[in-house]
C-alpha positions as CSV (number, residue, x, y, z in Angstrom):
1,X,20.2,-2.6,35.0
2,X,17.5,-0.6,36.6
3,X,16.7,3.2,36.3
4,X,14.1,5.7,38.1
5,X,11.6,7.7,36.7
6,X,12.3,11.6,37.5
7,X,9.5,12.6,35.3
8,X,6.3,11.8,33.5
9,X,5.2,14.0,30.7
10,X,2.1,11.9,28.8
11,X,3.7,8.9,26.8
12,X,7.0,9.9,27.5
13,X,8.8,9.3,30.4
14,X,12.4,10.3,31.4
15,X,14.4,8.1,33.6
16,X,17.7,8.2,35.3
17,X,21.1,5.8,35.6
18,X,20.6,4.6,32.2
19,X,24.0,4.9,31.2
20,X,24.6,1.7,30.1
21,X,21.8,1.6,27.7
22,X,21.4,2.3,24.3
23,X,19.4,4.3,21.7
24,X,16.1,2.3,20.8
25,X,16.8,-0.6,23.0
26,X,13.0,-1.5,24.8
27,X,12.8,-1.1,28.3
28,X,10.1,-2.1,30.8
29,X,8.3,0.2,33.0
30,X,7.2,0.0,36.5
31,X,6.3,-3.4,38.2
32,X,3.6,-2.9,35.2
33,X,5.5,-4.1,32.7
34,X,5.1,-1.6,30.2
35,X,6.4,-1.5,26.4
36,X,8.6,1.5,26.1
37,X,11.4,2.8,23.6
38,X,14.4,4.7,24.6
39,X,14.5,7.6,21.9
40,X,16.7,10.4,23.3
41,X,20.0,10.0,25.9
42,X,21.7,12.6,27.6
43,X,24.2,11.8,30.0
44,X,22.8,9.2,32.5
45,X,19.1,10.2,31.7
46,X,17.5,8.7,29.4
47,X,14.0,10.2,27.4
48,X,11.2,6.8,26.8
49,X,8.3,7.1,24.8
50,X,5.7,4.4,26.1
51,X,3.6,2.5,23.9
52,X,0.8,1.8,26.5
53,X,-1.1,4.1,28.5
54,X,0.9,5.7,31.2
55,X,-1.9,6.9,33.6
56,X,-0.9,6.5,37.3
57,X,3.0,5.9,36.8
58,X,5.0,8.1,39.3
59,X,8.1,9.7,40.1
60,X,10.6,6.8,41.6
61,X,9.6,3.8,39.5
62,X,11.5,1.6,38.2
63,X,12.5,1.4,34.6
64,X,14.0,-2.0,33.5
65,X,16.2,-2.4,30.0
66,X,16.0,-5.7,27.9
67,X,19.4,-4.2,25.9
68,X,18.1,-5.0,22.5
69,X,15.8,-2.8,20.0
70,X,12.2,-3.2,19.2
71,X,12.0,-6.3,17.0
72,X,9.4,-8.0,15.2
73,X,9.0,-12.2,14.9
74,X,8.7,-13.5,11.9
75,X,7.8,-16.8,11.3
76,X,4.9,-19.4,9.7
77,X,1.8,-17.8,11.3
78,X,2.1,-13.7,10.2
79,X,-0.3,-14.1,7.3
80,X,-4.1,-14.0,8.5
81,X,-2.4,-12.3,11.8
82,X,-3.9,-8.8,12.8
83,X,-1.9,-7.0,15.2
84,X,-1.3,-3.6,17.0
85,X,1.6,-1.3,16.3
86,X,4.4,-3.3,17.8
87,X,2.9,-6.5,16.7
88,X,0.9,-7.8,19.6
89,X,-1.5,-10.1,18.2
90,X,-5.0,-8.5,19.0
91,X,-7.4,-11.5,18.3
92,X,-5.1,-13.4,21.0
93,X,-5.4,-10.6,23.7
94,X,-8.9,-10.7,23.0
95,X,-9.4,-14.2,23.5
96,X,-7.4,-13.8,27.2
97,X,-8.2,-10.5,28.2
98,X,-11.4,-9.3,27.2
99,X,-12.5,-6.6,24.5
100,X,-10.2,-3.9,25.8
101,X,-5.7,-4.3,25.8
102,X,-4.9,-4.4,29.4
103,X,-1.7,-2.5,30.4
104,X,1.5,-4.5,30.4
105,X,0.3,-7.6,28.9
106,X,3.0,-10.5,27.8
107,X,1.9,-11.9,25.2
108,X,3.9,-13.6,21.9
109,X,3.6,-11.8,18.5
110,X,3.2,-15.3,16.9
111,X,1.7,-18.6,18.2
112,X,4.5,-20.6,19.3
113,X,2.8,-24.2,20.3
114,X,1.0,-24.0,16.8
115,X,2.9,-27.0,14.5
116,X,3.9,-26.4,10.9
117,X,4.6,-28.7,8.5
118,X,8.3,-28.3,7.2
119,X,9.2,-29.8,3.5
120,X,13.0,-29.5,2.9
121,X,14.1,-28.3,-0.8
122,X,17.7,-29.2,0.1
123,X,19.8,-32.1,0.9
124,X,22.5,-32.5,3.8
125,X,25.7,-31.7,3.0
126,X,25.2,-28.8,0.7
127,X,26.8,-25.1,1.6
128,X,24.3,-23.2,2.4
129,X,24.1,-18.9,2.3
130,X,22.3,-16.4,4.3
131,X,19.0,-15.7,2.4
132,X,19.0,-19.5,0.6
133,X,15.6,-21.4,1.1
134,X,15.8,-24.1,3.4
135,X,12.5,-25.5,2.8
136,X,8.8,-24.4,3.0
137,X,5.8,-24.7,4.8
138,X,2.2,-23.5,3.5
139,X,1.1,-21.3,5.9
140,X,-2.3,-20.2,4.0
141,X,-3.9,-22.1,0.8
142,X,-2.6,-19.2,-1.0
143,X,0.9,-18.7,0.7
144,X,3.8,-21.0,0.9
145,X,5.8,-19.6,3.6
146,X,9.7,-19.9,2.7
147,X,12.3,-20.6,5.0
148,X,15.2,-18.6,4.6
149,X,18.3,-19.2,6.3
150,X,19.0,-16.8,9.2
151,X,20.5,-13.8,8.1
152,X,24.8,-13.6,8.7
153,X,25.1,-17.5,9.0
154,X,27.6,-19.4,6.3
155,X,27.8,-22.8,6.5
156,X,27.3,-26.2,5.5
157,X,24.2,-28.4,6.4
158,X,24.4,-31.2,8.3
159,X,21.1,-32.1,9.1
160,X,17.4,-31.3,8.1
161,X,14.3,-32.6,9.3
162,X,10.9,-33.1,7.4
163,X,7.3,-33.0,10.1
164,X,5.8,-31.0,12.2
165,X,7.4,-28.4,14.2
166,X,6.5,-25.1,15.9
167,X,8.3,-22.3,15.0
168,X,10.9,-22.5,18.1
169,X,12.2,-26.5,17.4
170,X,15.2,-27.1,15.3
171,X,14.8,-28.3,11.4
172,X,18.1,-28.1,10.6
173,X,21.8,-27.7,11.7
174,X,24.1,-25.8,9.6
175,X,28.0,-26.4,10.9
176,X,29.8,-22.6,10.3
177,X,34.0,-22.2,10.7
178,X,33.0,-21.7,14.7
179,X,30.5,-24.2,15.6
180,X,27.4,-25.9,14.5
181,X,23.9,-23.7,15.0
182,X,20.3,-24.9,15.4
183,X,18.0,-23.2,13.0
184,X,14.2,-22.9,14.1
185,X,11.8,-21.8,11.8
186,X,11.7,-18.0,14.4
187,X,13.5,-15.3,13.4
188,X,13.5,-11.8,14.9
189,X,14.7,-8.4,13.6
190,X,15.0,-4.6,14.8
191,X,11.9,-2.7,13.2
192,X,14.0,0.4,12.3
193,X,16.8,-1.6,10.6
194,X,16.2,-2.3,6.9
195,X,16.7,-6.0,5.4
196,X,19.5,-6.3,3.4
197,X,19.6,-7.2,0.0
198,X,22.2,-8.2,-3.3
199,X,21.0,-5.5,-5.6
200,X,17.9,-3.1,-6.0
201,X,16.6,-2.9,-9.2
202,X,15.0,0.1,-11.6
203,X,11.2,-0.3,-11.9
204,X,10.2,-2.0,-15.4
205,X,6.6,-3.5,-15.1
206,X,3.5,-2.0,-13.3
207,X,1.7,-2.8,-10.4
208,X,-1.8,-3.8,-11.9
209,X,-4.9,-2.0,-9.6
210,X,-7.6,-2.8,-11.9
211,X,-8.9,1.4,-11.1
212,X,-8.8,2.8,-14.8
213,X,-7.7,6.0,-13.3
214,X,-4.7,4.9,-11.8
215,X,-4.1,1.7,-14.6
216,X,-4.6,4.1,-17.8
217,X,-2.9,7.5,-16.5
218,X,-1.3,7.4,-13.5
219,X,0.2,3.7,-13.3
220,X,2.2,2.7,-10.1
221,X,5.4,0.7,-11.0
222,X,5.6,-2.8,-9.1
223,X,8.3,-1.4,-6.1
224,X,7.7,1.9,-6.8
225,X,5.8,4.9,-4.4
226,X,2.8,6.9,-4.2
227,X,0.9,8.9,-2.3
228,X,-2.5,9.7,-1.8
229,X,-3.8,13.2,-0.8
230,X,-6.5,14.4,0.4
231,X,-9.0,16.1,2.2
232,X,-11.4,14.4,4.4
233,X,-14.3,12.5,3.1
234,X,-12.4,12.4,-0.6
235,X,-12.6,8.7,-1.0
236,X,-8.2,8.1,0.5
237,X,-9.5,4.9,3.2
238,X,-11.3,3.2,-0.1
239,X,-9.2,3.9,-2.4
240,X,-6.6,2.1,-0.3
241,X,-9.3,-0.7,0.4
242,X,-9.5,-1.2,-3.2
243,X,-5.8,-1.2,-3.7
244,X,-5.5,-3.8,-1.4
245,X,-8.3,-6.4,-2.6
246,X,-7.4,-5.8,-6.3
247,X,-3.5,-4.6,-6.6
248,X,-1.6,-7.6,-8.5
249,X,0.6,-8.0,-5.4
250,X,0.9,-11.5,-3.5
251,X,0.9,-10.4,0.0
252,X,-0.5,-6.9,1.5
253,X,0.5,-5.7,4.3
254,X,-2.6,-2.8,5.9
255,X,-1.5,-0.5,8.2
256,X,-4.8,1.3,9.6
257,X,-2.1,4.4,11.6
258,X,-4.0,6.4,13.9
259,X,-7.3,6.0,11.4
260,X,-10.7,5.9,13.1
261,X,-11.2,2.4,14.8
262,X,-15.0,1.8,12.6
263,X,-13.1,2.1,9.5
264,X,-10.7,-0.8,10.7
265,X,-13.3,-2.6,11.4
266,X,-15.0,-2.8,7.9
267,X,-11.2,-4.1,6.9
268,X,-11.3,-6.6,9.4
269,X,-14.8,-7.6,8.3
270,X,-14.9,-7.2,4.5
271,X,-11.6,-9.1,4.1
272,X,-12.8,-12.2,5.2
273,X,-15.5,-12.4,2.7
274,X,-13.9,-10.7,-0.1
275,X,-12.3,-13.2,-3.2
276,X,-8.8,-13.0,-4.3
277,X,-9.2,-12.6,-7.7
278,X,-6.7,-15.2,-9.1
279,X,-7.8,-17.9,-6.7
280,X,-11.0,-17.4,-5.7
281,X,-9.9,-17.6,-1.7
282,X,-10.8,-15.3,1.2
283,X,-8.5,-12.1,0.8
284,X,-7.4,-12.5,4.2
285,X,-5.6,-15.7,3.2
286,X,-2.6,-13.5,1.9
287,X,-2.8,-10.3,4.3
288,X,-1.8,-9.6,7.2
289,X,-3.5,-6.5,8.9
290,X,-1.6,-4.0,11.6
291,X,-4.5,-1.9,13.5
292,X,-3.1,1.1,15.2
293,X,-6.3,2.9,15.6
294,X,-6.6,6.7,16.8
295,X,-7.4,5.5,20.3
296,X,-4.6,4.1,21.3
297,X,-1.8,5.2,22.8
298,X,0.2,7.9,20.2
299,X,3.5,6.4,20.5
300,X,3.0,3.3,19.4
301,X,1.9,4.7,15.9
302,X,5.5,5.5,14.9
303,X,6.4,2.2,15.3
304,X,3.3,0.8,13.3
305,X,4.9,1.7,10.1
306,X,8.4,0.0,10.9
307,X,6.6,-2.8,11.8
308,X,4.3,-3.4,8.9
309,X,7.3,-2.4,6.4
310,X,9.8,-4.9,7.9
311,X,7.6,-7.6,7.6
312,X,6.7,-6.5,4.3
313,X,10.6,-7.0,3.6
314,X,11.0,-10.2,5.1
315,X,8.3,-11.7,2.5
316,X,9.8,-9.7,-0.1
317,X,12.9,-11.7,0.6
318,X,11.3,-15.2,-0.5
319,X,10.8,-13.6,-3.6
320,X,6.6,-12.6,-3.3
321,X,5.5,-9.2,-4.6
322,X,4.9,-7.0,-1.9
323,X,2.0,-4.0,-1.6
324,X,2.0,-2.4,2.2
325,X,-0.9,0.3,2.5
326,X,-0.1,2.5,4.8
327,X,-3.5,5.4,6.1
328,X,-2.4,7.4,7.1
329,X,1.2,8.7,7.2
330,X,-0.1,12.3,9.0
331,X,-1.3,10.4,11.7
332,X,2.4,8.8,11.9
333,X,3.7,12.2,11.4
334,X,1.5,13.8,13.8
335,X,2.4,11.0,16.9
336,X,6.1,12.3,15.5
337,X,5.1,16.0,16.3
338,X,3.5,15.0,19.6
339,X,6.7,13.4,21.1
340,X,8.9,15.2,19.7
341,X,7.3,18.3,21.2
342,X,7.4,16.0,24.9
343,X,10.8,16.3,23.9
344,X,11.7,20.0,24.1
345,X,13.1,19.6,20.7
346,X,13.2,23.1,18.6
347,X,10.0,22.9,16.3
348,X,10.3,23.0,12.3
349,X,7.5,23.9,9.7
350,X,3.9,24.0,11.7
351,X,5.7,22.1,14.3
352,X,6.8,19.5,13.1
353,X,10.2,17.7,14.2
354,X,13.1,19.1,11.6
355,X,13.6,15.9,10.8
356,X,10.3,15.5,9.3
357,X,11.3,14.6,5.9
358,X,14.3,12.0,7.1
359,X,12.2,9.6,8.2
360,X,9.4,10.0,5.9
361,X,12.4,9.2,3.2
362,X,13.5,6.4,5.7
363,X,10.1,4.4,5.4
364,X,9.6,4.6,1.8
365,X,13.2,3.8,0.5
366,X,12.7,0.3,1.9
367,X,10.3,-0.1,-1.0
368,X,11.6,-1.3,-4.3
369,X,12.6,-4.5,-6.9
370,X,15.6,-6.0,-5.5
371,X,17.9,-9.2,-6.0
372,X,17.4,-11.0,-2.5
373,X,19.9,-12.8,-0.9
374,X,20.6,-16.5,-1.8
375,X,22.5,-18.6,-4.5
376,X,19.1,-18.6,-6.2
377,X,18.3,-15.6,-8.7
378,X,14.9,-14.2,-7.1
379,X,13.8,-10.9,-7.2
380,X,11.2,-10.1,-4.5
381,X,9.4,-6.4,-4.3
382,X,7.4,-3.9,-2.0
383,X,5.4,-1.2,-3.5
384,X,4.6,1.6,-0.6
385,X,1.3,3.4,-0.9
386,X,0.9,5.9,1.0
387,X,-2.4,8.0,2.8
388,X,-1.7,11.5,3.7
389,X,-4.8,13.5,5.1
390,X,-3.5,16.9,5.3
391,X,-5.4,19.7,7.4
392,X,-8.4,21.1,5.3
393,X,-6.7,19.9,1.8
394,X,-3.9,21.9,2.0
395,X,-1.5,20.4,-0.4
396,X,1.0,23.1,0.9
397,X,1.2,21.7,4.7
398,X,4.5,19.8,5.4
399,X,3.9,16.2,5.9
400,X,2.4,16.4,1.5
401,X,5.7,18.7,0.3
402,X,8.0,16.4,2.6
403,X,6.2,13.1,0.7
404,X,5.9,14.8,-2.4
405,X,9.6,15.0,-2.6
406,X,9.9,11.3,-2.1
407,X,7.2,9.7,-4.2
408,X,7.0,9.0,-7.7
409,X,3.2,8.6,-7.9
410,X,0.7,11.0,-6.8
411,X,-2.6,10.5,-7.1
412,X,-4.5,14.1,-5.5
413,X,-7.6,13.5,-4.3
414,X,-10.0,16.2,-5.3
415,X,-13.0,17.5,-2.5
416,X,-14.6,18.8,-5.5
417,X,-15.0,15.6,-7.3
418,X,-15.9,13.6,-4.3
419,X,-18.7,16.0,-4.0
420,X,-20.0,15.4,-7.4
421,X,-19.9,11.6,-6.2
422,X,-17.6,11.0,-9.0
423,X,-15.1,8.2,-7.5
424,X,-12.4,7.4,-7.1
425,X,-11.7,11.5,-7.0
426,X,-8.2,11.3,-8.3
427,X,-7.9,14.7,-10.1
428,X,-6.5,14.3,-13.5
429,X,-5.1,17.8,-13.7
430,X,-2.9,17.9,-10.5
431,X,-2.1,13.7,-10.5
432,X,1.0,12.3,-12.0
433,X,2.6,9.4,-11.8
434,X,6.7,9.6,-13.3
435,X,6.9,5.7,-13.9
436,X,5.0,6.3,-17.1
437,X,7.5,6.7,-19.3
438,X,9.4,4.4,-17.9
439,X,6.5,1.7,-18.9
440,X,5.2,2.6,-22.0
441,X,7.5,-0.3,-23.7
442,X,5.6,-2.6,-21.2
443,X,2.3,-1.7,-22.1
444,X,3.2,-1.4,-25.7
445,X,4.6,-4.8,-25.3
446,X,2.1,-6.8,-23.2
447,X,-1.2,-5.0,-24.3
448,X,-1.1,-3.4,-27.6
449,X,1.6,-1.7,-29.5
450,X,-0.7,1.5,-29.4
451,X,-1.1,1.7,-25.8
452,X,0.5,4.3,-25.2
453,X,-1.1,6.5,-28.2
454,X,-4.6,5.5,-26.1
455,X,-3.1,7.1,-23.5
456,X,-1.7,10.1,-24.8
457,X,-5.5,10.3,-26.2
458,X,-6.9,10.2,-22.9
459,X,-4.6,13.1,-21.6
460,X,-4.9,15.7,-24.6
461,X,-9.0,15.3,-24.5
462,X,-8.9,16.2,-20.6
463,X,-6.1,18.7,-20.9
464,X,-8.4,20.3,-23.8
465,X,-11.6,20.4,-21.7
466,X,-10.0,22.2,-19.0
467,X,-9.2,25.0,-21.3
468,X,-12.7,25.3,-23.4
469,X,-14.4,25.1,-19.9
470,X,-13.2,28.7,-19.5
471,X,-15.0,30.0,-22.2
472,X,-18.1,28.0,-21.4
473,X,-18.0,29.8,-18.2
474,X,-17.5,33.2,-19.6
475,X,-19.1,33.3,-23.0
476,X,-21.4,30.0,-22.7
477,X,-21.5,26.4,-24.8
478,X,-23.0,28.1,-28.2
479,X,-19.7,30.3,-28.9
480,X,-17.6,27.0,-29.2
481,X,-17.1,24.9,-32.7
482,X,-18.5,21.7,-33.7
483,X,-15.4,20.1,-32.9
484,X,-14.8,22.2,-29.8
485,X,-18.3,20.7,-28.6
486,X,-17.4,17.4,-29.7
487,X,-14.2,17.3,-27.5
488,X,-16.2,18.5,-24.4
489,X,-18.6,15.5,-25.3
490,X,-15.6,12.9,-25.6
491,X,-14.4,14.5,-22.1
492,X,-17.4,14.3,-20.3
493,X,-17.4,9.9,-21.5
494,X,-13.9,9.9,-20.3
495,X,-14.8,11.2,-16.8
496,X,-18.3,9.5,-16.8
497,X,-18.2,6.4,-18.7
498,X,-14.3,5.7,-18.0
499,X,-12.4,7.1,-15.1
500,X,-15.9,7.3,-12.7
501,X,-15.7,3.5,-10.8
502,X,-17.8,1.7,-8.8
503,X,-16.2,0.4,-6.3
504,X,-19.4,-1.7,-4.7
505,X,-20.4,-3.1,-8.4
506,X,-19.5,-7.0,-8.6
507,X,-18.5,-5.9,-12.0
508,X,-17.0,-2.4,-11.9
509,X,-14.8,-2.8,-9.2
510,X,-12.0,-4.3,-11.2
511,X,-11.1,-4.0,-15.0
512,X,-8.3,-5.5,-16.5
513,X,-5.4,-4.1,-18.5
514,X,-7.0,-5.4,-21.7
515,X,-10.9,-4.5,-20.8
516,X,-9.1,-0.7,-20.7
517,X,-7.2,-1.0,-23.4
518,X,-10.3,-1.7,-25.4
519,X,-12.7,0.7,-23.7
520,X,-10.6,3.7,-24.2
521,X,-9.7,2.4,-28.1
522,X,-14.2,2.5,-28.0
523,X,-13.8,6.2,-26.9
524,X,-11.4,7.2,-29.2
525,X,-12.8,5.5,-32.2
526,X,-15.9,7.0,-31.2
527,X,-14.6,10.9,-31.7
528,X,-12.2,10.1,-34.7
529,X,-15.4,8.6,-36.4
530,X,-17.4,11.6,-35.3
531,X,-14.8,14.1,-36.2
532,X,-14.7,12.6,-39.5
533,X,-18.6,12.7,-39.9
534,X,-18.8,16.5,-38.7
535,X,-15.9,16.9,-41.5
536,X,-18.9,15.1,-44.5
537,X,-21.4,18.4,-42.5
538,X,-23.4,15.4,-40.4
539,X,-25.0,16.7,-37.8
540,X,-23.7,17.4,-33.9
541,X,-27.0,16.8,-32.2
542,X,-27.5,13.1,-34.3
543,X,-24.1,12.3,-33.8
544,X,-25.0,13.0,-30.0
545,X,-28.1,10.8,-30.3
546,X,-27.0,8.0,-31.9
547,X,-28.3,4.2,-29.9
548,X,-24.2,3.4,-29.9
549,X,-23.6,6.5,-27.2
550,X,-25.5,4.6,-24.6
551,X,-23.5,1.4,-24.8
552,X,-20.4,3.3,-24.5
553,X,-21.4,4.4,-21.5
554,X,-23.0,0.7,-20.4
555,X,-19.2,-0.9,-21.8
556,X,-17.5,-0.8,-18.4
557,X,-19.9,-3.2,-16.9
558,X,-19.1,-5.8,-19.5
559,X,-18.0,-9.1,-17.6
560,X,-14.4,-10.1,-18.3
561,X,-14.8,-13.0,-20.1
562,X,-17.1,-11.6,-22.7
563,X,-14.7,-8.6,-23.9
564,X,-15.7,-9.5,-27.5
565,X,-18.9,-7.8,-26.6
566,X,-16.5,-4.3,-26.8
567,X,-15.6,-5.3,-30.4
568,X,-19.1,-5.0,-31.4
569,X,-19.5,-1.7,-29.7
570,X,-16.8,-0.8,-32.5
571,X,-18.3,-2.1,-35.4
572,X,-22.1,-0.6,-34.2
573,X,-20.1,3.0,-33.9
574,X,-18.8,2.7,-36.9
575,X,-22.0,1.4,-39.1
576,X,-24.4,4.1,-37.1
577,X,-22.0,7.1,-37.7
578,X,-21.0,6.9,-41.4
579,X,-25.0,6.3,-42.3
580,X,-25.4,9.7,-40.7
581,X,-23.1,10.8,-44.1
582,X,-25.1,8.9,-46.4
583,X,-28.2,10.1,-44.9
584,X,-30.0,6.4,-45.5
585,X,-30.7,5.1,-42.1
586,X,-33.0,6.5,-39.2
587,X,-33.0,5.1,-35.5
588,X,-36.4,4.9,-33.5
């Protein structure tokens, strides 16, 4: 059916003799052909935000329904892909139309002439399930894409082919009660519908980052949440950059929402050329990147994050580990704020839309461990970061409480510390992360039994500083104790020597679970060796001195696969202090 536009307000459009239509079905606009949503009805009119630019549409155009929602394909060909919003692949529009996305385009998400090689895993005859893998194709030399069969189909399979298809031709027949179907290797689903799933699962293990900060105090369960706050130029676009390259996950999904278009385009060329870690392959090679940059048209950021979350959950379904990076959700919120204002809708906090908070909850309650579907027992999992940039740093604004509420994991980025160039600027004394407890028997486990104690360690020393460095300020560092100054001293190698990370160092950049484990047991045996000494009346200022102080602070650019190297740091700590008791040894 066919309506008329009555009015034009910016990206939204209202159209009447839509009655037959439905909430979030896509509609095209004018003889243009552009992308729009329907996202309000009243009556025969129906309100359409647009997701391209709608400069030079008038009053008495026609607005064309398809009658189903915005859906995303998913298919062989996603991983590598970057992508706009509603997953228009931007390297192909390039290629046809030039630098610059021409309005009303047609253009497949996915290349569908491409051929695939298809592998069966199962023989004819078998019964078959919605979510059971049919066979696989490797789509990357890091991915092997699964296929699953189509979601809501029962059956048993009569035929399966092994060659070289696209993603359109048939590979196998499955014969249901009604009738026999052809499945292709395509499938498509509605953005703002979740995946189902058997069972979701309680977070157990954690997400491995390789930042000490976040590792060591404020770990990140694997399907858990976070956020990251902050104001701008604290250090949130990198520290989701490093999440990305280093984070123990098997695919990332990047959505760059409303973020500035240069700092897309270091992703899109730092990815490329970074390693992964575990295979040694371009990064790309198990990403796939949706760019959404503040230029484009608002509307099509609210979709952005449905579309990089459900393809997030149709990997998770093959079973893979899933990280999607989402910077930033207040651009997301604020595209809400814009259209919903378009709207006429009664305003909440600062404007926002009341229902805010909904749909923040919405997005990041697809995250998690689950059971996927299938006779197999897999367990497939996304873990949702999210960027928030609130106005000025104001933790207080409503897009941080509404997350905040939500999260599990919050890792506050401090202006302060980013402008002492300490990074990443994750303040210590706002940050927690309430998986914690919930993993200290894996890191007791997996790591050392006295993880956790290391940890614990970590936290006391900091939470001690913050309260002697208010009598520093008032009365000055000669009124505190030997062991007062000592703690400051063990506090300022923490946040030097330990949490401070270089995230452009070949070396720095990542440390392992166990390279942590050992450089915070350094620190610690460092101040219960010195505490001891200061107990036999050795001297503060020699203790301070001591050769073994500087390779402390040199032990986090130790190489991986020389972590013996940290042992000796132990013994030399422990020779060079004790002498200082028996007064028989002098350093030059």
């Amino acid at each position: 059916m066919q309506g008329k536009i009555i009015k034009v307000s910016g990206p939204l459009i209202v159209a009447e003799n839509m009655a037959d239509c439905k909430m979030y079905d896509v509609v095209r606009v004018s003889e243009t052909g552009l992308i729009g949503e329907i996202i309000e009805l009243r009556g025969d009119r129906a309100s359409i935000q647009v997701y391209e630019e709608t400069s030079g549409l008038g009053v008495g155009e026609t607005v064309t329904t398809t009658n189903s929602p915005l859906s995303v394909e998913l298919a062989p060909g996603l991983i590598e892909g970057i992508f706009d919003g509603i997953q228009r692949p931007l390297t192909t529009l390039k290629d046809n139309y030039g630098d610059r996305i021409r309005r009303g385009v047609k253009v497949n998400s996915l290349d569908h002439e491409k051929l695939w090689h298809f592998k069966p895993c199962i023989n004819v005859g078998e019964m078959v399930s919605e979510g059971d893998i049919l066979g696989t194709v490797e789509e990357t030399s890091i991915v092997t894409h699964k296929i699953l069969v189509p979601l809501g189909i029962n059956g048993r399979l009569t035929e399966i082919y092994e060659g070289d298809f696209n993603i359109d031709q048939t590979i196998a027949k499955i014969a249901t009660d009604e009738k026999t179907l052809d499945i292709c290797m395509l499938q498509r689903w509605p953005v703002r519908k979740g995946r189902p799933y058997k069972q979701k699962l309680p977070p157990y293990e954690p997400m491995v980052t390789g930042q000490r900060v976040i590792d060591t105090l404020f770990p990140v369960a694997r399907g858990g949440v976070a956020a990251v706050p902050g104001p701008f130029g604290s250090g949130k676009t990198v520290v989701q950059h490093q999440l990305a390259k280093w984070a123990d996950a098997e695919i990332i999904v990047y959505v760059g929402c409303g973020e500035r278009g240069n700092e897309m385009t270091d992703v899109l060329n730092e990815f490329p050329q970074l390693r992964d870690p575990t295979t040694g392959e371009p990064l790309m090679k198990r990403t796939v990147l949706i760019a959404n940059t503040s230029d484009m048209p608002v509307a099509a950021r609210e979709a952005s994050i449905y579309t990089g979350i459900t393809i997030a959950e149709y990997f998770r379904d093959m079973g893979y580990n899933v990280a999607i990076m989402a910077d930033s959700t207040s651009r997301w919120a604020e595209a809400l704020r814009e259209m919903s204002g378009r709207l006429e809708e009664m305003p909440g906090e600062e404007g926002y839309p009341a229902y805010l908070s909904s749909r923040l909850a919405e997005y990041y309650e697809r995250a998690g461990i689950v059971k996927v579907l299938g006779k197999e027992d897999r367990q497939g999992s996304i873990t949702a970061i999210g960027a928030v940039s609130p106005q000025g740093g104001d933790l207080s604004e409503p897009v941080s409480q509404a997350t905040l509420r939500i999260v599990k994991v919050f890792w506050g980025l401090s202006a302060q510390l980013a402008y002492r160039r300490h990074f990443p600027a994750i303040d210590w004394m706002i940050s927690y992360s309430l998986y914690a407890d919930n993993m200290k028997e894996w890191f007791n486990e997996n790591i050392a039994p006295d993880y956790s104690e290391l940890r614990q360690f970590i936290n006391n020393i900091l939470q001690e500083e913050s309260e002697l460095e208010e009598i520093v300020r008032l009365i000055g560092m000669d009124a505190l104790s030997n062991n007062d100054r000592l703690t400051m001293e063990t506090a300022k190698i923490i946040r030097e020597d330990y949490l401070h990370q270089n995230a452009f160092h070949e070396v720095d950049t990542y440390t392992s679970l166990n390279k942590q484990y050992k450089m915070v047991k350094i620190i610690r045996h460092f101040d219960n060796e010195a505490r001891n000494a200061l107990k036999d009346y050795a001297d503060l200022e020699e203790i301070l001195n001591l050769p073994c102080k500087e390779k402390i602070g040199r032990a986090k650019y130790v190489t991986e696969d020389n972590l013996s190297a940290l042992d000796d740091i132990i013994n030399e700590i422990t020779s060079q202090i004790r002498a200082l008791t028996r007064g028989d040894v002098t350093y030059d």
